[in-house]
C-alpha positions as semicolon CSV with decimal commas, in nm:
position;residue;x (nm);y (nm);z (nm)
1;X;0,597;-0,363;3,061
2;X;0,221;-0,380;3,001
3;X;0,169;-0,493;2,611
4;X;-0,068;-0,276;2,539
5;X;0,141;0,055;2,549
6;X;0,253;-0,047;2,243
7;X;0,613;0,080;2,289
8;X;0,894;-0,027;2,037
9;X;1,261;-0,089;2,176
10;X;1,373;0,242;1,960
11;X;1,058;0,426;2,101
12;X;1,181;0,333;2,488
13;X;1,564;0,406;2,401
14;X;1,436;0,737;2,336
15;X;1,275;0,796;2,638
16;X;1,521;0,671;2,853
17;X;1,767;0,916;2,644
18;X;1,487;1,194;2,716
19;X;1,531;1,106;3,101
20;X;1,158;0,967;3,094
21;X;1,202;0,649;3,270
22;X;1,314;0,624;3,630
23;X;1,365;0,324;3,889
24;X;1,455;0,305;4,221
25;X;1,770;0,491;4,187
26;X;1,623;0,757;4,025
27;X;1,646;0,849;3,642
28;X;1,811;0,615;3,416
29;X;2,048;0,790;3,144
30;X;2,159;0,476;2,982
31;X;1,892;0,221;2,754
32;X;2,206;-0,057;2,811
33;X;2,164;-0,076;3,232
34;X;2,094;-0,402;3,403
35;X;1,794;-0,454;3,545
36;X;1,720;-0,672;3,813
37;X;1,364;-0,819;3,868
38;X;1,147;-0,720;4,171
39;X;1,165;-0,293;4,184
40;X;0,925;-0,083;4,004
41;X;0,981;0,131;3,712
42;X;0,794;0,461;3,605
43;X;0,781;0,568;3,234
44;X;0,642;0,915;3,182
45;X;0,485;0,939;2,858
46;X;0,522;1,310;2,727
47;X;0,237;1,449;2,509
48;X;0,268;1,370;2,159
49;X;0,452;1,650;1,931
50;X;0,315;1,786;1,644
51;X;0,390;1,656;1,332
52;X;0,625;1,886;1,077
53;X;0,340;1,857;0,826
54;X;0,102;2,050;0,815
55;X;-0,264;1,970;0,887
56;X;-0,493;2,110;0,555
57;X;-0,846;2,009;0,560
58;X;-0,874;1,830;0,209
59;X;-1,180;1,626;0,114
60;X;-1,114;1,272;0,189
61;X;-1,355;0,926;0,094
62;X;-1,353;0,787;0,502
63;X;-1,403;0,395;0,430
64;X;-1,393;0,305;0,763
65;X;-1,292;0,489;1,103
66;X;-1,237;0,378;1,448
67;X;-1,039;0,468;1,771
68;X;-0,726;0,259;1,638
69;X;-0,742;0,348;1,282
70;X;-0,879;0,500;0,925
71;X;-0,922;0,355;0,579
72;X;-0,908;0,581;0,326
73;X;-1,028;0,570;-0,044
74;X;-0,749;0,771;-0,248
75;X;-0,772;0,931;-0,531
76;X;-0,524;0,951;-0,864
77;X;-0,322;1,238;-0,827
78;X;-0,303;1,238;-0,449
79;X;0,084;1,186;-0,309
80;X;0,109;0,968;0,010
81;X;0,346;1,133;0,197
82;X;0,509;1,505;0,186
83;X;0,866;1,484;-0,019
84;X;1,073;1,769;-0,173
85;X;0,829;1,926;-0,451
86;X;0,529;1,793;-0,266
87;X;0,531;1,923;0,089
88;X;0,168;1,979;0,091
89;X;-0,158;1,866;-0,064
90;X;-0,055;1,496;0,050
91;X;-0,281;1,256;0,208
92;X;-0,060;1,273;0,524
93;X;-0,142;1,635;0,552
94;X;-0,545;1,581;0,480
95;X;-0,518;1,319;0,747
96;X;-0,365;1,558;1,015
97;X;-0,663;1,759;0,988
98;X;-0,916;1,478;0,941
99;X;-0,777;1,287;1,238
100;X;-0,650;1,590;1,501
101;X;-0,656;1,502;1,875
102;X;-0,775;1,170;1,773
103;X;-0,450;1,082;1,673
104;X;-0,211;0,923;2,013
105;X;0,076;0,996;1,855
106;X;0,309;0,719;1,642
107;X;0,675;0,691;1,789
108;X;0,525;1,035;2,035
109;X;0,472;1,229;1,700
110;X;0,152;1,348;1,627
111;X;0,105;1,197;1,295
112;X;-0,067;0,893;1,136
113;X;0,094;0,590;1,053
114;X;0,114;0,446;0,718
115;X;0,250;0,106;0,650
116;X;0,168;0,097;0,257
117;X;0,166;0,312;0,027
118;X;0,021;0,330;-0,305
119;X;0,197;0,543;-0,654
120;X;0,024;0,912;-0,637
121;X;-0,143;0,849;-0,995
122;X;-0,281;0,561;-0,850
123;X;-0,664;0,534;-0,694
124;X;-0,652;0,261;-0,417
125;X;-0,739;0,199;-0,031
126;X;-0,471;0,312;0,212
127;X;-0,478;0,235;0,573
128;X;-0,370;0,438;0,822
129;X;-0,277;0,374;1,200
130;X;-0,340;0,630;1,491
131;X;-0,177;0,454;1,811
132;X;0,100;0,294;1,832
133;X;0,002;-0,022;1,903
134;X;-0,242;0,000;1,583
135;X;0,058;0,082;1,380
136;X;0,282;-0,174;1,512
137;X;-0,043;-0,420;1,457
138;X;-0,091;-0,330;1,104
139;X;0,303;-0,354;1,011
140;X;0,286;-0,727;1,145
141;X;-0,001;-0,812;0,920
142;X;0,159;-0,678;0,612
143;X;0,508;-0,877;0,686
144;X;0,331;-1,169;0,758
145;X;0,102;-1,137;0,476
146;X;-0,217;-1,180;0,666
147;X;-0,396;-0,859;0,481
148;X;-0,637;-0,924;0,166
149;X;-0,480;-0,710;-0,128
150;X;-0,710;-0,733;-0,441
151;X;-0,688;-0,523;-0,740
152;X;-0,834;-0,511;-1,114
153;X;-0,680;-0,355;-1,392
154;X;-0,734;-0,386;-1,795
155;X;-0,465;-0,570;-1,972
156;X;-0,335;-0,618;-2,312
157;X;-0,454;-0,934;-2,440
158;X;-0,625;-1,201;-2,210
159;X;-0,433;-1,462;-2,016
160;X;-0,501;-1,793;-2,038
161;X;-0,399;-2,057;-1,821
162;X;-0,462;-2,278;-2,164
163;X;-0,179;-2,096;-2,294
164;X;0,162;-2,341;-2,374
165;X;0,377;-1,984;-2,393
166;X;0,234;-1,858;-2,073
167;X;0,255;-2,167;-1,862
168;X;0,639;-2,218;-2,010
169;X;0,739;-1,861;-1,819
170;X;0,944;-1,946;-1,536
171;X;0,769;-1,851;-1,232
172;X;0,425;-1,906;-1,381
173;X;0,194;-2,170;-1,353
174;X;-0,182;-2,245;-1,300
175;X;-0,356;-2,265;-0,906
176;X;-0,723;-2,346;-0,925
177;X;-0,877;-2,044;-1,116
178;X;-0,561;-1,839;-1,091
179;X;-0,245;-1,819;-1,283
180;X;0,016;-1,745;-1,003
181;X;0,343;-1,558;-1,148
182;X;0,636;-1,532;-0,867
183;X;0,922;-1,364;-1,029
184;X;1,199;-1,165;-0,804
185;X;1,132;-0,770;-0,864
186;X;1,432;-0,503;-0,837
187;X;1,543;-0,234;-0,960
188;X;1,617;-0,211;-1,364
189;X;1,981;-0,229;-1,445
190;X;1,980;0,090;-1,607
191;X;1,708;0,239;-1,563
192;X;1,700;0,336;-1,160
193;X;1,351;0,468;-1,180
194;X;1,168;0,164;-1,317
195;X;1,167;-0,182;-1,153
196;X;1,222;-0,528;-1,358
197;X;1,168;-0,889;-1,310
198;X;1,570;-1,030;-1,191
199;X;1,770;-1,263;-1,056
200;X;1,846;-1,144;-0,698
201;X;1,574;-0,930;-0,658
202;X;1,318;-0,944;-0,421
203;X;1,041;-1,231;-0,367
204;X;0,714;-1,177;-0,545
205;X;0,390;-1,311;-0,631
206;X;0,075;-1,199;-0,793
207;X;-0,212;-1,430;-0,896
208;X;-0,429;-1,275;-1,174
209;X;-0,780;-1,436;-1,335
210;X;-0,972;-1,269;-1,618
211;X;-1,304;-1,152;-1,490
212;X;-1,408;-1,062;-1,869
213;X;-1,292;-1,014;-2,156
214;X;-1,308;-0,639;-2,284
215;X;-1,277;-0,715;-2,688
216;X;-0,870;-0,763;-2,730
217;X;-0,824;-0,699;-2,394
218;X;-0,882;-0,816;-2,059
219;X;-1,050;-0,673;-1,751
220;X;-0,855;-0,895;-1,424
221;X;-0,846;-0,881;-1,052
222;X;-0,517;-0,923;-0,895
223;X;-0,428;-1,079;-0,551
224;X;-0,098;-0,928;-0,410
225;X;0,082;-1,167;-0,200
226;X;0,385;-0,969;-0,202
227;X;0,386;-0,594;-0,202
228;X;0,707;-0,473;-0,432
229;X;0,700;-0,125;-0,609
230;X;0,507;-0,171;-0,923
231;X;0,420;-0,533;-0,868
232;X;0,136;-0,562;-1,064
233;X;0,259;-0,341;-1,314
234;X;0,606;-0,576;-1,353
235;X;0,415;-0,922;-1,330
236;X;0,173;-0,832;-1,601
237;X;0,446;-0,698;-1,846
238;X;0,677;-0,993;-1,766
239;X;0,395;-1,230;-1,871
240;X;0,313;-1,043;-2,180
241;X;-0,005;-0,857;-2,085
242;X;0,118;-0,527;-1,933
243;X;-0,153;-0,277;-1,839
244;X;-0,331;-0,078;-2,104
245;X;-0,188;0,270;-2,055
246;X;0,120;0,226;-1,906
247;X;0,362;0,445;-2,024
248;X;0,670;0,294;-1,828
249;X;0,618;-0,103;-1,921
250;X;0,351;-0,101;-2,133
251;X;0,359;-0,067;-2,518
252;X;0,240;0,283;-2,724
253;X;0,155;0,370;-3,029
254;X;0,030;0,166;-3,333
255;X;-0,111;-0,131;-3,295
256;X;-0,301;-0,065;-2,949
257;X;-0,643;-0,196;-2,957
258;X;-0,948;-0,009;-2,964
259;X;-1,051;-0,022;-2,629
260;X;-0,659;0,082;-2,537
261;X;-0,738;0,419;-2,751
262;X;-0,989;0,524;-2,424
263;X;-0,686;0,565;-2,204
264;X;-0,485;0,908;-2,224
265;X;-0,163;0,781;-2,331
266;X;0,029;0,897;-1,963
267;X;-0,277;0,654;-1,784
268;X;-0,257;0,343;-1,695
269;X;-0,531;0,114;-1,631
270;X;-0,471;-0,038;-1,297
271;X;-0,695;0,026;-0,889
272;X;-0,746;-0,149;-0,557
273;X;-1,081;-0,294;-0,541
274;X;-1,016;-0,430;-0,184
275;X;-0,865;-0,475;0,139
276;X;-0,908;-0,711;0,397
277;X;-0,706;-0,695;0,758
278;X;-0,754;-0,992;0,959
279;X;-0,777;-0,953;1,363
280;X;-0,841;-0,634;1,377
281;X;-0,859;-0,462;1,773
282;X;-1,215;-0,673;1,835
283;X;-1,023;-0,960;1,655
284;X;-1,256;-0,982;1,354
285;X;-1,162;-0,940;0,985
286;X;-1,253;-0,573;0,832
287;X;-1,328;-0,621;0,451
288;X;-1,337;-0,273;0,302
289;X;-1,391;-0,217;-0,113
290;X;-1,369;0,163;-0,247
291;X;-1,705;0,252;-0,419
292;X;-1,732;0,175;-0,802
293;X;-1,556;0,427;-1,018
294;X;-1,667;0,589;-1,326
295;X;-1,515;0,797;-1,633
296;X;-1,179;0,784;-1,798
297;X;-0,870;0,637;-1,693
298;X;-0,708;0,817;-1,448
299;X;-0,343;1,036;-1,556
300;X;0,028;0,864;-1,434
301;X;0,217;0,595;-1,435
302;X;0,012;0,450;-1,149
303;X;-0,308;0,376;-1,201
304;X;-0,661;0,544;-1,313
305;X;-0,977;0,516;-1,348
306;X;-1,154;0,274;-1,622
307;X;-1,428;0,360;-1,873
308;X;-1,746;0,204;-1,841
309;X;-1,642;-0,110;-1,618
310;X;-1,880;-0,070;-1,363
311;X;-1,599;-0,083;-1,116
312;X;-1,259;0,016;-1,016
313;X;-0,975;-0,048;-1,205
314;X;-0,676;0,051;-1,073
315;X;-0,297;-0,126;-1,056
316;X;-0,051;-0,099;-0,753
């Protein structure tokens, strides 16, 4: 079969279950038959089938576009993709309506494919696929971890790779510029909803440097190696400089310093500030940053918008 169909195994079991493939004894009914080398074999791609969301023409910040796929810039606020008590208004549905007959179809849906995702209070590139063999493309890249992740966010404190404490974490320790933290993620014990740093969780690492210091705090850019829910948001807190604004692992109330007083108290301080997918379809390397943001911090436990930065700040 030619490569470039880009046709999974479970995407040709269900043809062959749909009676779409055919040899020279006629239709084959069962994805398990022998076949010998030498005869032909026809697949008959139906069209694609519309997606069950649907399309609503939203505004949406186009980064980059091409026949294979579309970057977008997301806003806080925006959900990813449709889920009970947010069927519409999600970036899947904008994208239905941005993309229409451009999309080929993912899996012979109509639909885009997403391979990351990003919280909805969080602002942040997303990347979306609209053939198959885009989206099986863009999947390899993020298991393999050949895509550029980069983030900034304003923490609590600044970390210092000077720092006796810091450097005596297990899991941290100092790589050129960079402190590198790789500390297993899963879920909390007993809280289901939030994620904590465990034994027998999943591998992940994060490599944070301070770009400046913002009084008390510190404005960073983060480098996602790994791609766990609420990475950043974990790694920080487990080193003792969670993200200003964080509600879920950061600290409230008294004692915040002044700059923390800018957030709303439901905000926290966290946005992706780049992307970079090596071999792309022409087989160069697309690096894509979201324009600068401006005003206060964005609302949710995801991420936000920073105040006076002079560029994104935003947490994954």
């Amino acid at each position: 079969m030619p490569p470039g169909l880009g046709l999974t195994r479970s995407r040709l079991q269900a043809l062959i279950a749909a009676g779409a493939v055919s040899g020279p004894g006629g239709t084959v009914r069962e994805p398990g038959a022998r076949v010998k080398p030498g005869p032909g074999w026809v697949i008959v791609l139906p069209d694609p089938v519309p997606a069950e969301p649907r399309a609503e023409a939203m505004p949406l910040a186009i980064l980059h576009e091409d026949a294979d796929l579309v970057v977008i810039d997301k806003p806080p606020g925006m959900v990813v993709h449709p889920a009970p008590g947010a069927e519409a208004g999600t970036l899947v549905n904008a994208l239905l309506a941005h993309c229409g007959d451009s999309l080929s179809g993912i899996g012979g849906i109509r639909r885009p494919g997403i391979v990351h995702r990003i919280d909805k209070d969080t602002s942040g590139i997303i990347v979306a696929a609209k053939t198959d063999r885009a989206h099986q493309g863009l999947a390899a890249l993020f298991a393999a971890h050949d895509i550029e992740r980069v983030y900034r966010a304003v923490l609590r404190g600044v970390p210092d790779r000077g720092s006796a404490r810091l450097m005596g974490l297990p899991g941290v320790s100092a790589e050129g510029g960079w402190i590198r933290v790789e500390a297993p993620i899963g879920r909390h014990p007993a809280d289901r909803k939030r994620m904590a740093v465990r034994p027998g969780g999943r591998r992940a690492v994060t490599r944070v440097r301070v770009i400046r210091r913002l009084g008390e705090c510190a404005l960073a850019e983060c480098r996602l190696e790994t791609g766990r829910t609420h990475q950043i948001r974990v790694h920080m807190a487990h080193i003792g400089h969670a993200l200003i604004g964080d509600p879920v692992y950061g600290r409230q109330g008294a004692g915040l310093p002044e700059v923390a007083r800018r957030f709303p108290p439901t905000g926290a301080a966290c946005g992706g500030a780049g992307l970079r997918p090596s071999g792309h379809r022409t087989g160069d390397a697309l690096r894509i940053a979201p324009a600068a943001r401006h005003g206060r911090a964005g609302r949710g436990a995801g991420g936000g918008r920073g105040r006076g930065t002079g560029g994104p700040i935003t947490c994954a």
